[in-house]
N, C-alpha and C positions, 0 to 999 in steps of 0.2 A: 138616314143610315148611311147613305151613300156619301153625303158629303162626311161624315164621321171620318167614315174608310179614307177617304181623300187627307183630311188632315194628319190621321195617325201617317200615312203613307212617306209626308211631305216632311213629317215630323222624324221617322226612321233616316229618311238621305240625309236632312242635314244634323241629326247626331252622327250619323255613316261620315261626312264629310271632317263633321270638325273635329272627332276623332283623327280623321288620318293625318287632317294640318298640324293639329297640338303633338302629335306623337313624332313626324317626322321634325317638327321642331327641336323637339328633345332630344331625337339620335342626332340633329344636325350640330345643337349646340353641345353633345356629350362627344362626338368624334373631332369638332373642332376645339377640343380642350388643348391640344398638344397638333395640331396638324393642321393644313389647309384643304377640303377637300381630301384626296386619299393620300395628301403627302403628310410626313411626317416632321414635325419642327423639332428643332436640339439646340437647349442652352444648357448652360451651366449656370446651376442657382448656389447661392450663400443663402443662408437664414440669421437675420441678426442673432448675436454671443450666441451662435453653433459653430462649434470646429467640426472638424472633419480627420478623421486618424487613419492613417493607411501606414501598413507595410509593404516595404515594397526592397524587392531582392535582383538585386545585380549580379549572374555567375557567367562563370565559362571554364569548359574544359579545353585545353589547348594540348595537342600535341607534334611536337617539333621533331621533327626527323632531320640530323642535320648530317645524312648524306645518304639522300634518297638515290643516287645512282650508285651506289656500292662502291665506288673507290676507293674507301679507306678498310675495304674488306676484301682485298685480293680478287675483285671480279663478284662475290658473292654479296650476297643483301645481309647488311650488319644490323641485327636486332638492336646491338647495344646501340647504337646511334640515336634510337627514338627516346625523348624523355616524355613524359606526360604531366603537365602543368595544372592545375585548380585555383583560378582565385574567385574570392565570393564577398561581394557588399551585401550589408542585411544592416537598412535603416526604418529606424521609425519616424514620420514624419506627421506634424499638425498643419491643417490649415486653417485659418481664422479670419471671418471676412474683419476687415478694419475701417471700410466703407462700401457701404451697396448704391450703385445707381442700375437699376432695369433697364436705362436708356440713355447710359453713358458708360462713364470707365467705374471699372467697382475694386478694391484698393485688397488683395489679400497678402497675408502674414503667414510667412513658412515657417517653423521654427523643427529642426529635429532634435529628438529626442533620446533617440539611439543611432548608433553606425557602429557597425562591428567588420573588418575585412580578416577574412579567414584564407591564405597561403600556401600552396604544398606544391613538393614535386618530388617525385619517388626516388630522386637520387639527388635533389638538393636538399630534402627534409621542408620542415614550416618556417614562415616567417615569424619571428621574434619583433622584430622594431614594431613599431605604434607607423600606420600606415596613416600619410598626413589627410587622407580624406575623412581621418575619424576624426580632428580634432573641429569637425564640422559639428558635435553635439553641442545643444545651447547655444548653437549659434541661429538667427533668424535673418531672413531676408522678405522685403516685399515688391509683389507683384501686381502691376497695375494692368487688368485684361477687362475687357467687350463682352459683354452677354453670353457670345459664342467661347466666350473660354479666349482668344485670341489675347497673347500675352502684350502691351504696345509700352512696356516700361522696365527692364532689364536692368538696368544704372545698380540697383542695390543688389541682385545676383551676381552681378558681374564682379563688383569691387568682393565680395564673398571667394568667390572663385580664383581672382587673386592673390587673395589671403591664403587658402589653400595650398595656392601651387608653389608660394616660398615655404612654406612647411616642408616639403617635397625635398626639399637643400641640403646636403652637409658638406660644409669643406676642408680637403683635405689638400694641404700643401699649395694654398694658393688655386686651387680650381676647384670649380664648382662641379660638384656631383650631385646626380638624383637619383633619389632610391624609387625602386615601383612605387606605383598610386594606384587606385582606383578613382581618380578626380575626375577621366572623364565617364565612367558610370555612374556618377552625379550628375552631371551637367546632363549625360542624356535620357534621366529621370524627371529634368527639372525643368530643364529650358521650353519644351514643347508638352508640358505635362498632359493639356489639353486639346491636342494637334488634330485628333479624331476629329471632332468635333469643330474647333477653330478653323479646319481648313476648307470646309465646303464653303464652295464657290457664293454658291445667292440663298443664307442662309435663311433669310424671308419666304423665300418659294417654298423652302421647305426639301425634304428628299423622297423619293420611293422607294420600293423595294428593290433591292438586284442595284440600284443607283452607286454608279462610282465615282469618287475623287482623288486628286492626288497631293500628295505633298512630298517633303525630305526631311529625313531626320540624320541621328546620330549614330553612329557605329563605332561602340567603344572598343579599344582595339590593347592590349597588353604591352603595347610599342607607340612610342611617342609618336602620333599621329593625328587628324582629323581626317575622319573617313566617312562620306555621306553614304546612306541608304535611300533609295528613289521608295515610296510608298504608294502604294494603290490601296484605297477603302475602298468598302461595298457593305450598303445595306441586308444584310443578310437576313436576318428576321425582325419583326416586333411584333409582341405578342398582349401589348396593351398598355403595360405598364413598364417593360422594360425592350430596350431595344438588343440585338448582336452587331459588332459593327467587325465584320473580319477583315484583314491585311496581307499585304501581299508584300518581300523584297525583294529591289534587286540593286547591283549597285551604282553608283552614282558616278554621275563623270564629272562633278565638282563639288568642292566641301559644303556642309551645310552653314546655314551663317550663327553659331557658337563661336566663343573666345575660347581660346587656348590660353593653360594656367601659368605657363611658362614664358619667357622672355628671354631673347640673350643665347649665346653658349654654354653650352655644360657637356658631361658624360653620362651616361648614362650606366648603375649600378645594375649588374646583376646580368642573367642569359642575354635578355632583350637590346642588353646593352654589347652584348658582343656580339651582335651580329648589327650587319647594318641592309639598306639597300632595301628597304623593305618595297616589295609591291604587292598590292590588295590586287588579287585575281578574280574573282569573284565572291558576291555574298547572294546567295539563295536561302527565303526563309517564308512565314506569313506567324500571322497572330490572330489574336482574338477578344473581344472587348465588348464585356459585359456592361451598358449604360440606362440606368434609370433614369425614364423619361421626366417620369411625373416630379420627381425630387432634382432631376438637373443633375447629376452625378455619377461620377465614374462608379461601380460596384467590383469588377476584376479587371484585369487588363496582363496581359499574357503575348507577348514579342519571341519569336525565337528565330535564328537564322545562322548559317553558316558560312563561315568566310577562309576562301583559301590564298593564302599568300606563299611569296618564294621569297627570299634574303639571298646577302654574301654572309660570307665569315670577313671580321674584320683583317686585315694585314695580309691576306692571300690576294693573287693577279687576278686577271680575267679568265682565265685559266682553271677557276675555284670551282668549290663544289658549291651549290646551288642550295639551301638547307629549304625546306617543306614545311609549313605552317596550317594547319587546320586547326580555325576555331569555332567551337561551338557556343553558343552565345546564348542565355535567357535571362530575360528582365521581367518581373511579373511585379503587379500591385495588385495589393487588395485594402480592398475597406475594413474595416474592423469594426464591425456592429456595435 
């Protein structure tokens, strides 16, 4: 009887035991699906002949005060001075892997589908002409990037954006004039699509939570310019199947490395173009960016930021008035189920 008890006894620890080995195997190998230990891994996956559809929305409200210190109102603050400007890109865009390597370079296909730029300002009215970054529909470029989304093949965006920015042309009397674009709220939808993600440092190691990185992006700006924004990520949550990854701006003290769609001399058509001297004063902003782990894939992505600049007016001394520039700036994508 005793030895009985002895066996059943010997026979309860090691079910007790192999119990605890098989089951922490399970949670070891079900938390390391996506992560190392408590870090969290981020790629970006294609699945062969699946595109990918996002909209995604380029706006800003701009308002110009072109004489913020009152002088052309007798001492007093001249309302009429301030105009208030809206321009808005709303494109659809496809992605389409056109080669996958997991452990090399993997080959995608942009093609848009739509691009709409909507124009207004309360005392110039809307714009009318065909804004050349629309004739960017059915047009496609491709992108050769790294697991982490990391773009390392530009050549075919590039010659695209090209393309665009002589659209941008009409001449009148021997000079070259440009009308508004929204070309570079393309380019800074396009160029770093992936940047959240691409830009951590040891993407093997994995990230934590609270974990930050940094990079630069684009700051598209209503005045022929390239204007960088300094970026800070942070892990902000995961919740198992979907990460938040939120953003921080501020601005930059040299351009990001994007091409500009122009070359050469020209004038420049329209407000933007009668004033000159532009300087970026500041850009304060942050975002937010909703990423599925398990599927590799952006799901929202939400930027906003504000940038104050000062001008001259064209043809007045040094002596001029100083005109006032706030823009407020949002870029959002979304997935489209």
């Amino acid at each position: 009887m005793l030895r009985t008890a002895k066996k059943t006894i010997v026979f309860c620890l090691l079910f007790s035991v192999f119990c605890l080995l098989f089951c922490g195997c399970q949670e070891g190998q079900k938390s390391d699906s996506r992560g190392s230990g408590s870090n969290l891994l981020l790629s970006v996956d294609f699945k062969p002949d699946s595109s990918l559809a996002y909209k995604i929305v380029s706006e800003r409200q701009i308002s110009l005060d072109l004489d913020p210190s009152g002088k052309g109102s007798r001492g007093g603050k001249n309302s009429d001075s301030v105009q208030n400007i809206t321009e808005k890109l709303e494109m659809g865009m496809v992605y389409k892997p056109v080669k996958i390597d997991p452990y090399g370079y993997s080959e995608i296909q942009a093609r848009c589908v739509d691009a709409r730029v909507r124009r207004s300002s309360g005392r110039l009215g809307g714009q009318n002409k065909k804004d050349a970054v629309e004739f960017v529909v059915d047009k496609t470029f491709t992108l050769k990037i790294t697991p982490t989304g990391k773009v390392v093949d530009y050549s075919s965006l590039e010659m695209l954006i090209k393309e665009l920015g002589e659209k941008s042309f009409s001449n009148a009397a021997n000079t070259r004039v440009k009308d508004p674009d929204m070309i570079m709220d393309f380019i800074a939808t396009q160029w770093n699509i992936w940047e959240s993600v691409a830009s951590i440092k040891n993407p093997a190691k994995g990230i934590k939570k609270g974990q930050k990185w940094n990079s630069k992006l684009l700051a598209p700006m209503p005045f022929v310019a390239k204007i960088g924004r300094d970026v800070e990520y942070r892990l902000k949550d995961f919740n198992g199947s979907t990460a938040e990854l939120v953003s921080s701006y501020k601005l930059s003290s040299s351009p990001p490395d994007t091409p500009m769609p122009y070359t050469g001399s020209f004038q420049m058509r329209g407000t933007f173009g009668f004033l000159r001297g532009y300087q970026v004063l500041s850009i304060e902003g942050d975002g937010s960016q909703i990423f599925d782990v398990e599927k590799g894939l952006i799901k929202t992505d939400t930027q906003r930021y504000q940038a104050k600049v000062k001008a001259s007016i064209f043809g007045l001394g040094s002596d001029s008035i100083e005109p006032n520039i706030i823009i407020n700036q949002t870029i959002t994508m979304t997935l489209a189920e």
